[in-house]
C-alpha positions in Angstrom: 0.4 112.6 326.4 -0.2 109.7 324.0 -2.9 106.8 323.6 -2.4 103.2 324.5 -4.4 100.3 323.6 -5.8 98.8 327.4 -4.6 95.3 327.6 -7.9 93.0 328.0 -7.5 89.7 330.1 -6.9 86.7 328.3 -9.8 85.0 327.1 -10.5 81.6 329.0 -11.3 78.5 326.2 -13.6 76.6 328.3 -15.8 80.1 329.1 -16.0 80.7 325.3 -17.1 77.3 324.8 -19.3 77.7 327.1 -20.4 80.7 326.1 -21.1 79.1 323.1 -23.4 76.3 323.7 -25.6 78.8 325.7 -25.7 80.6 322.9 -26.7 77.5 320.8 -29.2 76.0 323.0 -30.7 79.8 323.3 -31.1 79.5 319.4 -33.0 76.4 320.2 -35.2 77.9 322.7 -36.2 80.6 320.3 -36.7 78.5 317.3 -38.9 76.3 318.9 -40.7 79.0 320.5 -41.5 80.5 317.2 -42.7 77.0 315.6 -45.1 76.6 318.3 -46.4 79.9 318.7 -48.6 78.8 315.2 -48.7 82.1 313.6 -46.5 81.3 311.1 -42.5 80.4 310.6 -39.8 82.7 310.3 -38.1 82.2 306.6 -35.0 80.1 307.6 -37.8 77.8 309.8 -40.0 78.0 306.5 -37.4 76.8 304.4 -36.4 73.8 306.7 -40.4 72.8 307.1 -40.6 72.9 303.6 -37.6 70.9 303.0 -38.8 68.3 305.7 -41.8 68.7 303.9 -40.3 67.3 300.8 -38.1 64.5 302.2 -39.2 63.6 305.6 -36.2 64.6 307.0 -36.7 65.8 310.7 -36.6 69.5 310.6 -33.0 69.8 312.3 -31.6 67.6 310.0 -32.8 70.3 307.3 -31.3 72.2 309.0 -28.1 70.9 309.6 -28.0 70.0 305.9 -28.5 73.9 305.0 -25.8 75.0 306.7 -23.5 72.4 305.8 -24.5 73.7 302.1 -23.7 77.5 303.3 -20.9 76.3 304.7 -19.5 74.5 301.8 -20.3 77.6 299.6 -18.7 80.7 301.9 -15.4 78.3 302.2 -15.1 78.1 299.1 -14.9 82.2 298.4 -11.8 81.9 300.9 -13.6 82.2 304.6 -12.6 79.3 306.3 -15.3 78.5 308.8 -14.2 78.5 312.8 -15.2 75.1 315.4 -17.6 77.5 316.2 -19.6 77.4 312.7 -18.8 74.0 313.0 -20.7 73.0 316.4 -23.7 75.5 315.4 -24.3 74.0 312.4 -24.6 70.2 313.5 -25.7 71.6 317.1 -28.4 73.9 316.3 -30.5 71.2 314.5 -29.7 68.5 317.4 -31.5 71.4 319.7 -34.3 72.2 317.9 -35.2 68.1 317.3 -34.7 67.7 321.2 -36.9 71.0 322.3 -39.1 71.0 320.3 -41.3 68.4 321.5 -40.9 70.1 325.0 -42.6 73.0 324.1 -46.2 73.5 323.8 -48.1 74.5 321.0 -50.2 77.9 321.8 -53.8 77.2 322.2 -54.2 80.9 320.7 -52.8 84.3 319.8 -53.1 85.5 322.9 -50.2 82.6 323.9 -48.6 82.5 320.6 -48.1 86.2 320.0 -45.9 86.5 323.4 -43.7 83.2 322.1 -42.9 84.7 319.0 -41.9 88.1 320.2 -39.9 85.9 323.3 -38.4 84.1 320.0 -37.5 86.6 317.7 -36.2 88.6 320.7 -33.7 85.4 322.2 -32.7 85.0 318.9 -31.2 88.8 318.3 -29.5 87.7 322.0 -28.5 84.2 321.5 -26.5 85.4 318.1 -24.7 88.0 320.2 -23.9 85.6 322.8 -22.6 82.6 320.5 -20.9 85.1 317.9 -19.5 86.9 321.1 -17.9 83.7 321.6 -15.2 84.3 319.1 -15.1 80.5 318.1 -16.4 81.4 314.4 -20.4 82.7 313.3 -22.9 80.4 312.7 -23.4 79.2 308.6 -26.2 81.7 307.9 -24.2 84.4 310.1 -21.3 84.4 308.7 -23.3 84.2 305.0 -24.9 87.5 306.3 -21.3 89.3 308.2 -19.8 88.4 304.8 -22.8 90.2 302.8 -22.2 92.9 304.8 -18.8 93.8 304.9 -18.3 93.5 301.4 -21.5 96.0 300.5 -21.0 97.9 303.5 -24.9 97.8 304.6 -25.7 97.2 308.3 -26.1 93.7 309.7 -29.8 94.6 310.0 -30.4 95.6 306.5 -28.5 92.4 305.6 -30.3 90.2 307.4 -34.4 91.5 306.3 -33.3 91.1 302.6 -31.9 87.2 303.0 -35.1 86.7 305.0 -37.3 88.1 302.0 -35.2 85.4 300.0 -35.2 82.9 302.0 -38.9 83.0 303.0 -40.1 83.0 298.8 -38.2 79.9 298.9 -39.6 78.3 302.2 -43.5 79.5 301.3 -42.9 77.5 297.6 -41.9 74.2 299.5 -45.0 74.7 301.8 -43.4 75.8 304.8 -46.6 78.3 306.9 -46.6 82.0 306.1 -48.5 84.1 308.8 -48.7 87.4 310.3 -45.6 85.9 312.6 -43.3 85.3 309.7 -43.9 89.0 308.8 -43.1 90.0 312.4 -40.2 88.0 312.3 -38.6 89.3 308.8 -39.0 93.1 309.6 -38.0 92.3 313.3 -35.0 89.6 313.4 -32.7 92.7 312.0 -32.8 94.8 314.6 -32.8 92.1 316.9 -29.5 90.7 315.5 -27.7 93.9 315.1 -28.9 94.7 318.8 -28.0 91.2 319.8 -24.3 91.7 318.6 -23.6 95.1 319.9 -24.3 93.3 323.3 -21.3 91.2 322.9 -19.3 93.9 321.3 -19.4 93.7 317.7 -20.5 97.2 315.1 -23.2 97.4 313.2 -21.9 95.4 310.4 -20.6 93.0 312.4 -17.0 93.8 312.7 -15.7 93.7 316.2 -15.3 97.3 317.9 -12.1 98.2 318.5 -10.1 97.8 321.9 -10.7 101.0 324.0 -8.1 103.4 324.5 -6.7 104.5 327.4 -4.2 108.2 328.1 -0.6 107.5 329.3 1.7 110.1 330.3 
């Protein structure tokens, strides 16, 4: 009795684009969820605030700028980026400008503290989804895959230690530090890593293997 690979369906273009601007606009949701919850920015949102801070630039723009940067700098090790990367980093940033004034700001904690969990929690799920996509990670994912394949360290681990970076960065420019950018550096890890192995992707972010199936 031997073991043969089970051949999957093809995979449908328009469903994984699709797939992939839910994904995006998820991001979105989450990002502004976590600006207007008040209780502080996660370190990528801290960077871009600070960066807005310091040009005036609208704060997707910053961040369409920092992953055109990350972009620019991953290529150039020999990872060329996917239409995927592509649309998330120009689509992200048109998403946040165009929810973020939809969304409320919390009056108080007891508001903000359920956005920012609802944020940090979308995000873990909309990485999954738009990675699951198969179109190419996001700038600032495929920064992090890349990190971790060549160390070895889970996607989690990854992930806490560029947010440390990131966020001494951000909080230098004068992007808000609170109690919710903690939350979101120790939590945005697991989140991610539980995020991808949703859509079928390991814990550093290689894509599990095809099941087997027996065959007389």
């Amino acid at each position: 009795m031997t073991l043969r690979r089970v051949r999957l369906p093809r995979r449908s273009p328009i469903r994984d684009w699709a797939q992939l601007l839910l994904g995006l606009g998820t991001f979105g949701v989450a990002i502004a969820l976590m600006i207007r919850a008040n209780l502080g920015l996660g370190p990528w949102d801290a960077f871009h605030v600070g960066i807005h801070l310091l040009t005036g630039m609208s704060i997707g723009a910053a961040s369409i700028v920092v992953g055109l940067v990350i972009v620019a700098g991953t290529w150039a090790t020999g990872r060329r980026p996917g239409p995927g990367t592509l649309a998330n980093m120009i689509l992200i940033g048109i998403f946040i400008d165009l929810i973020l004034p939809i969304v409320p700001d919390a009056p108080n904690a007891y508001v903000g503290f359920p956005m920012l969990v609802a944020g940090i929690v979308l995000c873990g799920f909309a990485t999954g989804l738009y990675i699951g996509a198969r179109l190419g990670k996001g700038p600032r994912d495929g920064l992090m895959i890349a990190i971790s394949e060549s160390t070895n360290w889970p996607v989690g681990r990854v992930r806490t230690l560029l947010e440390l970076s990131v966020l001494l960065a951000g909080w230098l420019m004068g992007g808000a530090v609170g109690i919710g950018t903690i939350l979101f550096t120790f939590g945005i890890g697991p989140a991610t890593q539980w995020g991808l192995k949703l859509f079928g992707f390991s814990a550093t972010g290689a894509e599990e293997p095809r099941p087997l199936r027996k065959a007389a």
